[in-house]
N, CA, C and O atoms as CSV, one atom per row, in Angstrom:
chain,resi,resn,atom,element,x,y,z
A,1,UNK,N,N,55.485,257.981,161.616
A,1,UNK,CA,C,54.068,258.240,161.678
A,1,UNK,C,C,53.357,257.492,160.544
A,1,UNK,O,O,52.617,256.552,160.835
A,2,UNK,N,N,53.546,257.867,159.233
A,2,UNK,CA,C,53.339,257.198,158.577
A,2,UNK,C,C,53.273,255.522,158.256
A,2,UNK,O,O,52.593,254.761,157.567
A,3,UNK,N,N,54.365,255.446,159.157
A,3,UNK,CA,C,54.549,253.389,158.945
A,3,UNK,C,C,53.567,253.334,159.736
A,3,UNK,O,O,52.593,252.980,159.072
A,4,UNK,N,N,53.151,253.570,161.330
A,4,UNK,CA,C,52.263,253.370,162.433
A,4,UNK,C,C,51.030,253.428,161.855
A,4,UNK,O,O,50.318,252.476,162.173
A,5,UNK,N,N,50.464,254.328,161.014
A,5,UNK,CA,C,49.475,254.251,160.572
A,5,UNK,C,C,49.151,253.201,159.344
A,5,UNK,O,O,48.156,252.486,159.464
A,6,UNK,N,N,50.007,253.090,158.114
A,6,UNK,CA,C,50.088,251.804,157.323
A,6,UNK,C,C,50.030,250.410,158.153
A,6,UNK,O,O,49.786,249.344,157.588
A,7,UNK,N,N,50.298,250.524,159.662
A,7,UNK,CA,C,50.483,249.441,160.342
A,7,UNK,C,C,48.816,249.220,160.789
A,7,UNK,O,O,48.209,248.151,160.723
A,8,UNK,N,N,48.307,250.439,161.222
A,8,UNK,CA,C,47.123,250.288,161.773
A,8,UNK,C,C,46.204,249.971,160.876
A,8,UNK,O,O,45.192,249.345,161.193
A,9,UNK,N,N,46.491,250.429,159.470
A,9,UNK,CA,C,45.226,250.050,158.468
A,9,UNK,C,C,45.385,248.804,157.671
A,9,UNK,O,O,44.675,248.430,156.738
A,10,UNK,N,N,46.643,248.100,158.291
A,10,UNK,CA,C,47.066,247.018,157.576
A,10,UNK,C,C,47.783,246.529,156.021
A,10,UNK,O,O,47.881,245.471,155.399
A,11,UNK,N,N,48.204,247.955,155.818
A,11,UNK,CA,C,49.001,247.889,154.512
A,11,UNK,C,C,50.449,248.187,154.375
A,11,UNK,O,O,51.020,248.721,153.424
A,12,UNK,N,N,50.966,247.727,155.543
A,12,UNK,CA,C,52.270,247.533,155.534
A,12,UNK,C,C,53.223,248.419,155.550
A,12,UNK,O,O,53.567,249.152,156.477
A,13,UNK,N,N,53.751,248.304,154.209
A,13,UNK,CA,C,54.905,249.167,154.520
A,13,UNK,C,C,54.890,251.200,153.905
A,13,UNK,O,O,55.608,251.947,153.240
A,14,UNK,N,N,53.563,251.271,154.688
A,14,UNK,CA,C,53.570,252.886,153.887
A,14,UNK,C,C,54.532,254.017,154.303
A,14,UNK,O,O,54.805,254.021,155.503
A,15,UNK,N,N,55.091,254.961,153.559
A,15,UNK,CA,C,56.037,255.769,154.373
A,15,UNK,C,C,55.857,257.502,153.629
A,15,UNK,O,O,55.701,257.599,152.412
A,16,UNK,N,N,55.899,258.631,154.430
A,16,UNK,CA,C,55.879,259.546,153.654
A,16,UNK,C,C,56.735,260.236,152.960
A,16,UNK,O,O,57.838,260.469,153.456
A,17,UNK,N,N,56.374,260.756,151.536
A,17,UNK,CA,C,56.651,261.236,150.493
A,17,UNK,C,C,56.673,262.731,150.673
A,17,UNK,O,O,57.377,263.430,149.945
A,18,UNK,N,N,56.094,263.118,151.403
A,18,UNK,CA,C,56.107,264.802,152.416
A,18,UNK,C,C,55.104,265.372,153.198
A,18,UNK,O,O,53.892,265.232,153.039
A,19,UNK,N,N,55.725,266.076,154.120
A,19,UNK,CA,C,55.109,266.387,155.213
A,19,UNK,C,C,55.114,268.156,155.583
A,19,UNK,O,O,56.181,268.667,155.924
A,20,UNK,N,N,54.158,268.800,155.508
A,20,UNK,CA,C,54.151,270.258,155.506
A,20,UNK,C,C,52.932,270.330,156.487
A,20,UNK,O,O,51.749,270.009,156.377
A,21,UNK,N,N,54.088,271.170,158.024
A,21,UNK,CA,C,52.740,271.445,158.898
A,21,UNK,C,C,51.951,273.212,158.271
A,21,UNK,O,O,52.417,274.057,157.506
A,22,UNK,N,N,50.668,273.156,159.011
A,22,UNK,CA,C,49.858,274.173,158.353
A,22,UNK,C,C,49.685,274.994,159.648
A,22,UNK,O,O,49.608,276.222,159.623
A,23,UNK,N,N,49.649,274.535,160.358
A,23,UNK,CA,C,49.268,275.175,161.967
A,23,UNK,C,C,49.951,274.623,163.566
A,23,UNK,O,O,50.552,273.552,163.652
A,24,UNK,N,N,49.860,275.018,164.074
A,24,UNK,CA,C,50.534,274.560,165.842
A,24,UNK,C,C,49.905,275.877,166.499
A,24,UNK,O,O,50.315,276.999,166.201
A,25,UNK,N,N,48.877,275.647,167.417
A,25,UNK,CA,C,48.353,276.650,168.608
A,25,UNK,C,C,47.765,277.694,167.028
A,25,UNK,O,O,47.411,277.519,165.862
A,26,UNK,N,N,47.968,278.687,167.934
A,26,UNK,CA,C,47.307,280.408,167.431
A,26,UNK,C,C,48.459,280.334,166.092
A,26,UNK,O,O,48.107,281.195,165.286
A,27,UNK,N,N,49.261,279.862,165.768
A,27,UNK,CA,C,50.149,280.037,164.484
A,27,UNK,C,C,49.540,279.068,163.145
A,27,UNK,O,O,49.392,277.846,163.194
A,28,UNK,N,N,49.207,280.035,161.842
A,28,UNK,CA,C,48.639,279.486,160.923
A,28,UNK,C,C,49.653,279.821,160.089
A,28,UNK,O,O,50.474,280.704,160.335
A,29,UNK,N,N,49.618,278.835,158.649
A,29,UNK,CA,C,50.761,279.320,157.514
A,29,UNK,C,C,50.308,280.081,157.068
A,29,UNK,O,O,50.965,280.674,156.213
A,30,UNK,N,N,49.179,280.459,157.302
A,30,UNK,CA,C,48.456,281.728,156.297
A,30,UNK,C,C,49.303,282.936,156.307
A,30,UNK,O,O,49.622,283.655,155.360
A,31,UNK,N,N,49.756,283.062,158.169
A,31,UNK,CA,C,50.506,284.382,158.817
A,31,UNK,C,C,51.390,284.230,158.444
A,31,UNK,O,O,52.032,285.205,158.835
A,32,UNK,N,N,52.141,283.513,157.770
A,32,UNK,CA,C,54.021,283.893,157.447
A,32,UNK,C,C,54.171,284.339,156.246
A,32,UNK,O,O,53.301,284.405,155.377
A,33,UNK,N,N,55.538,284.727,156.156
A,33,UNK,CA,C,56.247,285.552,155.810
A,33,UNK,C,C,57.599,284.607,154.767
A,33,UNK,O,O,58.295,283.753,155.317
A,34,UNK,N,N,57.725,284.866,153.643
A,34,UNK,CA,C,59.164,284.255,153.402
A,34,UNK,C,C,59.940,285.386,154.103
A,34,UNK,O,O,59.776,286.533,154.519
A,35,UNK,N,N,60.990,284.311,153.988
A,35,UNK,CA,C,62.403,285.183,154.325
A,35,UNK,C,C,62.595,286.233,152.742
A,35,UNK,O,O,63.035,287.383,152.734
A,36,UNK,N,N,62.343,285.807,152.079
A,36,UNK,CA,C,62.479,287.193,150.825
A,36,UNK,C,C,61.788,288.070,150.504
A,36,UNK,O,O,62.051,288.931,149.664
A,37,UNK,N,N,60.491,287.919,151.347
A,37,UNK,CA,C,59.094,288.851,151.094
A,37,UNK,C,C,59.934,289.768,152.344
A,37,UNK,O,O,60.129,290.977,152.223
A,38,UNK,N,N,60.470,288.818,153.775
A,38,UNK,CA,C,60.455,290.223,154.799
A,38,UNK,C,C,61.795,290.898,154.354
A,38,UNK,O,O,61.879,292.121,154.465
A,39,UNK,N,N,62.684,290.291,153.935
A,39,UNK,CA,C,64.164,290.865,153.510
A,39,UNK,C,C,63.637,292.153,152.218
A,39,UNK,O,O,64.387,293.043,151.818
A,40,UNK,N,N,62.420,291.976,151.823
A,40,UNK,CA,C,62.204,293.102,150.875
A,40,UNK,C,C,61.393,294.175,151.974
A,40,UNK,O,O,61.246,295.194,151.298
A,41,UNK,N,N,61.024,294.335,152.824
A,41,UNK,CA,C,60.190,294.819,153.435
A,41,UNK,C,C,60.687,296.021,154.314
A,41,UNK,O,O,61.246,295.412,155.226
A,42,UNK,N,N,60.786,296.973,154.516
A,42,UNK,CA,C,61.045,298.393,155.231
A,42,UNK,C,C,60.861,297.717,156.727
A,42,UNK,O,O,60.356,296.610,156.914
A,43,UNK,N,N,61.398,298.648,157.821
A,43,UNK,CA,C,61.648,298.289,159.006
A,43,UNK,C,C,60.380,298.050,159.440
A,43,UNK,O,O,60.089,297.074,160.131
A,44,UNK,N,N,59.370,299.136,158.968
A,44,UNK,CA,C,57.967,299.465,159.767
A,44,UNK,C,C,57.663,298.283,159.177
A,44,UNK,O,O,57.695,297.434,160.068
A,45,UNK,N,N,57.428,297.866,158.301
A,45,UNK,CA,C,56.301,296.571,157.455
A,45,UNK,C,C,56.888,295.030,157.711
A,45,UNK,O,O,56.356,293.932,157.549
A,46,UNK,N,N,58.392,295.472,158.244
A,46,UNK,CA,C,58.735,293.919,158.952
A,46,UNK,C,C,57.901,294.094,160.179
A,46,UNK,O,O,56.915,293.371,160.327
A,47,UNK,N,N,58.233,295.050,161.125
A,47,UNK,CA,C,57.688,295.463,162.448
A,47,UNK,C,C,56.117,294.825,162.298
A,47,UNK,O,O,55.798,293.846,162.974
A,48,UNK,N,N,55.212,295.434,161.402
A,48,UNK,CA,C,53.903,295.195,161.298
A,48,UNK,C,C,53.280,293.876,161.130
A,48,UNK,O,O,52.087,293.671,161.355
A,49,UNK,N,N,54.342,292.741,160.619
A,49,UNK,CA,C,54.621,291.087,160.771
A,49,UNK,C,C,54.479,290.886,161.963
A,49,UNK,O,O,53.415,290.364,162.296
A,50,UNK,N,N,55.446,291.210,162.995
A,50,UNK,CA,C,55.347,290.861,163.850
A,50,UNK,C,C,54.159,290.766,165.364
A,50,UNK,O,O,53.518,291.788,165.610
A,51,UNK,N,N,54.013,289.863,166.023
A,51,UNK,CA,C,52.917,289.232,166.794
A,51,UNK,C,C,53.571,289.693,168.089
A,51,UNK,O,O,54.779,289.612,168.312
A,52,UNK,N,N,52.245,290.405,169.294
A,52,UNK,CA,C,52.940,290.744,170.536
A,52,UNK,C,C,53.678,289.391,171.061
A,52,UNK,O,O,53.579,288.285,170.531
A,53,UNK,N,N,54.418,289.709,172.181
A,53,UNK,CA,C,54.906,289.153,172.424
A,53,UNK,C,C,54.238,288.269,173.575
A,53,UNK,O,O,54.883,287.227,173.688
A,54,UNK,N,N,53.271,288.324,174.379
A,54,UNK,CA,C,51.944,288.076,174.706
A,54,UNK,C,C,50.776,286.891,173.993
A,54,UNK,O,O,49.854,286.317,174.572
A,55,UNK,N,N,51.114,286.807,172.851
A,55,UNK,CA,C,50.495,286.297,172.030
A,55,UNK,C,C,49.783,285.162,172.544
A,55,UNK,O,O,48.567,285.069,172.706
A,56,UNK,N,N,50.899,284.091,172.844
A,56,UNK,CA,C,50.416,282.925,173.060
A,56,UNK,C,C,49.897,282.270,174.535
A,56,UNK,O,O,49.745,281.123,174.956
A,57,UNK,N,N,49.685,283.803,175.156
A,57,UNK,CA,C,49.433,283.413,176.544
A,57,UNK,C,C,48.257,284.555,177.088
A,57,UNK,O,O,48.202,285.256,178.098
A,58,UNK,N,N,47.290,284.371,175.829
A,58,UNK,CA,C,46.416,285.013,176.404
A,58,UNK,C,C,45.311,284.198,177.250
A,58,UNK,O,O,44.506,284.878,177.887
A,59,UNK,N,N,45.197,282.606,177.312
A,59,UNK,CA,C,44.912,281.857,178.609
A,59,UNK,C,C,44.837,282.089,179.765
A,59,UNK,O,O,44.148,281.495,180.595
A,60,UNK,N,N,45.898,283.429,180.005
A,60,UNK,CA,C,46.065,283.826,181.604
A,60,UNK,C,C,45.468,285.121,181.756
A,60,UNK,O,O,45.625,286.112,181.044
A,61,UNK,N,N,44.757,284.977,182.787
A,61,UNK,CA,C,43.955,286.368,183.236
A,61,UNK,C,C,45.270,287.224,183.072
A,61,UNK,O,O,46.448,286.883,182.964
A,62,UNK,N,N,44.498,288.763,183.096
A,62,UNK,CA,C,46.080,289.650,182.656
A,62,UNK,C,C,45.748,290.890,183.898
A,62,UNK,O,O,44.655,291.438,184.041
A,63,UNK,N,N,46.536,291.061,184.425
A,63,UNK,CA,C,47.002,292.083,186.044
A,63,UNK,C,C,47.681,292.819,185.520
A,63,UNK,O,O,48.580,292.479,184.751
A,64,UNK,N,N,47.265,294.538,185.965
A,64,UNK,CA,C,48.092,295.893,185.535
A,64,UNK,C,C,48.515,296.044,186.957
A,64,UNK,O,O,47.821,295.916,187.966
A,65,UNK,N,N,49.385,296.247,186.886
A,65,UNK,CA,C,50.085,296.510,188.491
A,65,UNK,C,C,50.303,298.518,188.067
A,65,UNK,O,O,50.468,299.058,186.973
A,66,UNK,N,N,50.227,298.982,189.137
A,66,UNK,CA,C,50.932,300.309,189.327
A,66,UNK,C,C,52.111,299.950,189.153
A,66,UNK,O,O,52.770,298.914,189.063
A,67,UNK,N,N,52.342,301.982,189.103
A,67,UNK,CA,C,53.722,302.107,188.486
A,67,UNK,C,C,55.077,301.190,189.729
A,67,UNK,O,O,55.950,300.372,189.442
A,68,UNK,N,N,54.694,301.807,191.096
A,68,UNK,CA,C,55.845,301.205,192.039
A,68,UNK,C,C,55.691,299.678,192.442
A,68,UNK,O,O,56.633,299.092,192.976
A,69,UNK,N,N,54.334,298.963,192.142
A,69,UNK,CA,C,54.547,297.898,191.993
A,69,UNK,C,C,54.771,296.982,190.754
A,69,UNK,O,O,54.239,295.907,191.027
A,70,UNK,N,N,55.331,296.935,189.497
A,70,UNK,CA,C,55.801,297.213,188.179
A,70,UNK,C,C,57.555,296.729,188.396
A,70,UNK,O,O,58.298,295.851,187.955
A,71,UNK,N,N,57.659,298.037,189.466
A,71,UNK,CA,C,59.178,298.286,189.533
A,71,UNK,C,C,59.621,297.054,190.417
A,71,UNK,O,O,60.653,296.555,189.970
A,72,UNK,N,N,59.244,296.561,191.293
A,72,UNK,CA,C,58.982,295.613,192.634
A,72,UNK,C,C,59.217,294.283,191.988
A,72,UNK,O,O,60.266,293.640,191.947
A,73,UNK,N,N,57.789,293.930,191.384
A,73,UNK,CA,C,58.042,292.533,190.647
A,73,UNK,C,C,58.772,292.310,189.660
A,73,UNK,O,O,59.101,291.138,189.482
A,74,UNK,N,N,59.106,293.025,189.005
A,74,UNK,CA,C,60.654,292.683,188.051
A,74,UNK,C,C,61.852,292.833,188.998
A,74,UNK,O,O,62.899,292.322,188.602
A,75,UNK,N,N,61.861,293.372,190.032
A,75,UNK,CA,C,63.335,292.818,190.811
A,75,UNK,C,C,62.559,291.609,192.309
A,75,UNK,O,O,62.756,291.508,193.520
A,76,UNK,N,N,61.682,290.931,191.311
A,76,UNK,CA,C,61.425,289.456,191.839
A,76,UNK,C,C,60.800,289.579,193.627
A,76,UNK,O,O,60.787,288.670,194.457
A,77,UNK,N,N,60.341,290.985,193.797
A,77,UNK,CA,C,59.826,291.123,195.111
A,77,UNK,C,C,58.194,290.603,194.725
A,77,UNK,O,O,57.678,290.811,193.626
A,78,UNK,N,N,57.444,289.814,195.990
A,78,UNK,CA,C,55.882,289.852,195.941
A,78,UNK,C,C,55.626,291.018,195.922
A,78,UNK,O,O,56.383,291.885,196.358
A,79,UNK,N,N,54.094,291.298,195.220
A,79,UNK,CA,C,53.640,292.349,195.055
A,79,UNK,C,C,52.359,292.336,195.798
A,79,UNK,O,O,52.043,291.195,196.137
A,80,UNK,N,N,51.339,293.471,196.233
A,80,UNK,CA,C,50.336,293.329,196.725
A,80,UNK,C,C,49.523,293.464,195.045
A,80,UNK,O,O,49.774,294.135,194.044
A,81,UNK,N,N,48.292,292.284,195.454
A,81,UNK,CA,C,47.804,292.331,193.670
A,81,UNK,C,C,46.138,293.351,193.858
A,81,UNK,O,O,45.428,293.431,194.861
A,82,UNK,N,N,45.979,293.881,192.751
A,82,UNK,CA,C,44.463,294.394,192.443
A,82,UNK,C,C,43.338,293.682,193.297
A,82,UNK,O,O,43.451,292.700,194.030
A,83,UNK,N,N,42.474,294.272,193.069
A,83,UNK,CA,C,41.261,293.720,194.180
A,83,UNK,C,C,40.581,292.438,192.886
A,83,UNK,O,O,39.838,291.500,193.175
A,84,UNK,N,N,41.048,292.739,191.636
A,84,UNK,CA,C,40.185,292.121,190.556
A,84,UNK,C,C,40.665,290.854,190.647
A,84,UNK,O,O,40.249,290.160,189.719
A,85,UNK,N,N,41.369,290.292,191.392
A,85,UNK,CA,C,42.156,288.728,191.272
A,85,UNK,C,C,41.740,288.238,192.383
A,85,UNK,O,O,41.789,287.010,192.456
A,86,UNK,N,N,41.348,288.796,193.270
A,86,UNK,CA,C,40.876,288.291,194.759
A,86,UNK,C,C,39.850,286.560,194.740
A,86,UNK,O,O,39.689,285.574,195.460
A,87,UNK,N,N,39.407,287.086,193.444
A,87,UNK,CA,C,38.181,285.801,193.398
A,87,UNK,C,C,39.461,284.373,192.812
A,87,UNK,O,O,38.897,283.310,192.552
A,88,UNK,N,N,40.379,284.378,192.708
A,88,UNK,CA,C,41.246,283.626,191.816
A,88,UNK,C,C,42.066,282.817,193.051
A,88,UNK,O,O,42.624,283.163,194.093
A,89,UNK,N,N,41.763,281.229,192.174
A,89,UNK,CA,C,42.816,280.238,193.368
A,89,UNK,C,C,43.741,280.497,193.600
A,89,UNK,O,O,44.041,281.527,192.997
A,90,UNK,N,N,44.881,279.965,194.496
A,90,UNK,CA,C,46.320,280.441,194.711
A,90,UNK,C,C,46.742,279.394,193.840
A,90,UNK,O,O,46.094,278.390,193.543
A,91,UNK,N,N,47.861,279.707,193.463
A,91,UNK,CA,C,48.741,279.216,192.151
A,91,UNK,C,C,48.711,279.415,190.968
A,91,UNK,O,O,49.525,278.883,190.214
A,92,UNK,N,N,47.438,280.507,190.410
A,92,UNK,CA,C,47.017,280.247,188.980
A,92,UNK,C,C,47.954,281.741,188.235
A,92,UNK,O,O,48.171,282.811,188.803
A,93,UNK,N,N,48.321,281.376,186.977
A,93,UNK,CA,C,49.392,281.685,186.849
A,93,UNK,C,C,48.448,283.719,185.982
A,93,UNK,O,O,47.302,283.932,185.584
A,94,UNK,N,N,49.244,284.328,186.039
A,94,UNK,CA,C,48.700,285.789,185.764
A,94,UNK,C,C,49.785,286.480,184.983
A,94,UNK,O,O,50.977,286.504,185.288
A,95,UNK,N,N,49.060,287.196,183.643
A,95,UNK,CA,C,49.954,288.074,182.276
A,95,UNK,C,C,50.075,289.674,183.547
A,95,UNK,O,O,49.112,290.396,183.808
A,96,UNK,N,N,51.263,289.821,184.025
A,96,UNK,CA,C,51.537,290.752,184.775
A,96,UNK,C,C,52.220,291.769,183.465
A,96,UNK,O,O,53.160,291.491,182.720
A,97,UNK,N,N,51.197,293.279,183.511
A,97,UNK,CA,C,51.633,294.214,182.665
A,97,UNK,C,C,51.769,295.851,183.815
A,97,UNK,O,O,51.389,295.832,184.986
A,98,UNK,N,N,52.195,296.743,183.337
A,98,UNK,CA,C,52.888,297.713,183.756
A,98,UNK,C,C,51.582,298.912,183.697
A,98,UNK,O,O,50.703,298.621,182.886
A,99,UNK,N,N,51.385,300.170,184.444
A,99,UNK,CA,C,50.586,300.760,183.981
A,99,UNK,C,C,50.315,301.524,182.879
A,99,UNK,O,O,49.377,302.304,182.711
A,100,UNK,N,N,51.228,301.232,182.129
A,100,UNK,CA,C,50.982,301.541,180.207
A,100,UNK,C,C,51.065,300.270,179.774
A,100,UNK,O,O,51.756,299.933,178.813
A,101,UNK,N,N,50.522,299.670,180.308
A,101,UNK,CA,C,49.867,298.496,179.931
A,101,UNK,C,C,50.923,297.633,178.813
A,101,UNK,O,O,50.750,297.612,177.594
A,102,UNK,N,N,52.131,296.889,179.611
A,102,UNK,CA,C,53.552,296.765,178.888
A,102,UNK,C,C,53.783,295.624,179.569
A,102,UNK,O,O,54.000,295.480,180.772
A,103,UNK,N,N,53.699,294.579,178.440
A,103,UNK,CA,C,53.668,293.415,179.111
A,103,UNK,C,C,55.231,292.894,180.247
A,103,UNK,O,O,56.410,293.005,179.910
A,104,UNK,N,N,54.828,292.474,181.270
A,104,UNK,CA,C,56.141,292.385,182.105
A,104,UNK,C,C,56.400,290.863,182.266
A,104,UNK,O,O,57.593,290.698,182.524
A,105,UNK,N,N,55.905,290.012,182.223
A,105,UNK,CA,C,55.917,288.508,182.149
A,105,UNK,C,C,54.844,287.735,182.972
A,105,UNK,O,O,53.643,288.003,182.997
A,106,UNK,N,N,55.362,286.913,183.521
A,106,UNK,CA,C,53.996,286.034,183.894
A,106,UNK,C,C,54.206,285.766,185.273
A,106,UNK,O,O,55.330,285.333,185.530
A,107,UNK,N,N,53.119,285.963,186.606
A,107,UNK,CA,C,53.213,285.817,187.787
A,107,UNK,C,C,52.384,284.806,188.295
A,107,UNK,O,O,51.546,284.365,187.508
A,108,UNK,N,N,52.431,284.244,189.654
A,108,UNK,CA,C,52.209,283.526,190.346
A,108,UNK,C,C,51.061,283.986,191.284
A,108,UNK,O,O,51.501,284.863,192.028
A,109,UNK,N,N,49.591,283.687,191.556
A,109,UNK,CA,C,48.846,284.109,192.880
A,109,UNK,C,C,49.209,283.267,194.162
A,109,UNK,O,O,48.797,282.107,194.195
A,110,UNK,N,N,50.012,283.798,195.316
A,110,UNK,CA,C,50.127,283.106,196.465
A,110,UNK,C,C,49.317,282.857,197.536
A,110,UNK,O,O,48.412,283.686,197.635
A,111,UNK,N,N,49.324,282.285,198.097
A,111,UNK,CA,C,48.174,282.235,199.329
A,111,UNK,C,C,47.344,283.380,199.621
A,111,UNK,O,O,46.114,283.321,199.595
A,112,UNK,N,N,48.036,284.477,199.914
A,112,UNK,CA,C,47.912,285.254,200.457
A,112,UNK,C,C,47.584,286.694,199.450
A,112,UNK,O,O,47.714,287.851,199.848
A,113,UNK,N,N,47.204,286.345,198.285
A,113,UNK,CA,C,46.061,287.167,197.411
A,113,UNK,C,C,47.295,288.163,196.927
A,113,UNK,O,O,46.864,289.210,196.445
A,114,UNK,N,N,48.622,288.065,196.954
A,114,UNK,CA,C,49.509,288.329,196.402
A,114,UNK,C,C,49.977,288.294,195.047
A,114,UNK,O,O,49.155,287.688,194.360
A,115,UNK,N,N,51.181,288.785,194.232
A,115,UNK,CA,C,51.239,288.013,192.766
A,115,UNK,C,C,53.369,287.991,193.323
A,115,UNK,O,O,54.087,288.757,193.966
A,116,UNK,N,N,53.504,287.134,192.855
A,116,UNK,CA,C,54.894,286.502,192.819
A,116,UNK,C,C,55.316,287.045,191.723
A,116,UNK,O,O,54.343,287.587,191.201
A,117,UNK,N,N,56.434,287.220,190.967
A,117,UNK,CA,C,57.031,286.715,189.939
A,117,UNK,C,C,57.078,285.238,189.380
A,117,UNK,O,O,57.246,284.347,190.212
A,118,UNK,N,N,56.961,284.933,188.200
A,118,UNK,CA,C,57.088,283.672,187.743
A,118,UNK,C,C,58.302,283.717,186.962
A,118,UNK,O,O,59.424,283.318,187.275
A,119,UNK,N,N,57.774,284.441,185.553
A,119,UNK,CA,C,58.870,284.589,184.785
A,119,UNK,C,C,58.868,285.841,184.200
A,119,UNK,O,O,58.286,286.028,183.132
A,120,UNK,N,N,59.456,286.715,184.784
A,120,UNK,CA,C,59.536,287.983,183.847
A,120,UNK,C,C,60.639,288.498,182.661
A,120,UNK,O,O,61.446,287.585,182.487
A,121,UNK,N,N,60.893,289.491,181.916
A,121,UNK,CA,C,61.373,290.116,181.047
A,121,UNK,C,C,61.476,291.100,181.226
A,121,UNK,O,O,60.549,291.884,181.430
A,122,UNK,N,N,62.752,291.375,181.201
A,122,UNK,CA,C,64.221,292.438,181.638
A,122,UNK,C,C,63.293,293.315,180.529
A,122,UNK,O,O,62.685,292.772,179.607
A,123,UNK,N,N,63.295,294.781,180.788
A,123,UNK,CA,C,62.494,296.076,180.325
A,123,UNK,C,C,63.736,296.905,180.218
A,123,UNK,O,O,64.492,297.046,181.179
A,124,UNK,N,N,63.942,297.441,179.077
A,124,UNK,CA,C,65.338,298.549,179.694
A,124,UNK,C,C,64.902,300.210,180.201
A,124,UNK,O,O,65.732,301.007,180.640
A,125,UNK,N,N,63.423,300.510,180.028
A,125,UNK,CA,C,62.877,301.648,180.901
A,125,UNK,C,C,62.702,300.906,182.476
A,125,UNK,O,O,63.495,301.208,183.367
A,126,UNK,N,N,61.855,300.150,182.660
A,126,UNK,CA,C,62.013,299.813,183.862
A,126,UNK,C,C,63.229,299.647,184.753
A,126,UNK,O,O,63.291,299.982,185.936
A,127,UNK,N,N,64.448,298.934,183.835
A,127,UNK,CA,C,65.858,298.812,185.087
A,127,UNK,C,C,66.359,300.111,184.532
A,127,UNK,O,O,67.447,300.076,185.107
A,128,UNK,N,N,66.395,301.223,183.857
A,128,UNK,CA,C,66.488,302.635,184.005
A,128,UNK,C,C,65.801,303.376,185.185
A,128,UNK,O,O,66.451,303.918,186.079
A,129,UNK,N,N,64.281,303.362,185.121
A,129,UNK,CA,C,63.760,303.774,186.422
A,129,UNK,C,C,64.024,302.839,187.868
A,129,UNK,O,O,63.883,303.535,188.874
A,130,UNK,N,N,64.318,301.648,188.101
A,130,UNK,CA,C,65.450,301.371,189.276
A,130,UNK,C,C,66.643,301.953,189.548
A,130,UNK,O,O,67.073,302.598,190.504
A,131,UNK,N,N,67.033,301.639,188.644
A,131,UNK,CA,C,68.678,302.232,188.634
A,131,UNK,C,C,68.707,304.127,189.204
A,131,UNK,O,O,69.727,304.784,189.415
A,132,UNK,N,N,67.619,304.490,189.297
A,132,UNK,CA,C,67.872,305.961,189.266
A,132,UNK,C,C,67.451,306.336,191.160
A,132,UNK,O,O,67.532,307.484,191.594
């Protein structure tokens, strides 16, 4: 990077001496943590570090499915979706959460005003309430 740019401004051979990123997306250095600040830190105050897991995909409209459809799209069945997505193209991708509002992963709108699975995340209450 550095040479490309010494190249572009015409001074040859520049190269860097160091490089410290500060940010990428929603992540700032402001938010971290050493590893010796959290290794000093109680379970709750590591816990309280931590960022939903949701975080970086709040871009996508977000769908509460009921409880029996919840159970449905995590074992990768279409679901019938809310009336609130109806206005939404087919393909656009949707933060599918649970009715305690628990994030379940990310779905698909199909033709047919449906939500797919895209990519979800294994819940161990949810494959408890299958399993039963």
């Amino acid at each position: 990077m550095a040479e490309d740019i010494g190249s572009a401004l015409g001074c040859g051979g520049a190269y860097l001496t160091q490089l410290r990123r500060t940010a990428i997306d929603r992540f700032d250095l402001s938010q971290a943590q050493t590893l010796s600040a959290l290794e000093a830190m109680n379970a709750h105050e590591q816990d309280a570090c931590l960022l939903p897991i949701d975080y970086l995909l709040q871009e996508f409209p977000a769908v509460i499915l009921g409880e029996q459809a919840a159970l449905h799209i995590v074992q990768g069945q279409i679901v019938a979706s809310p009336s609130d997505i109806h206005h939404m193209p087919e393909g656009n991708t949707v933060r599918v959460y649970d009715h305690q509002q628990q994030f379940l992963g990310l779905g698909e709108i199909t033709s047919e005003r449906k939500i797919a699975a895209k990519r979800m995340l294994a819940s161990s209450q949810l494959l408890k309430a299958v399993g039963q």
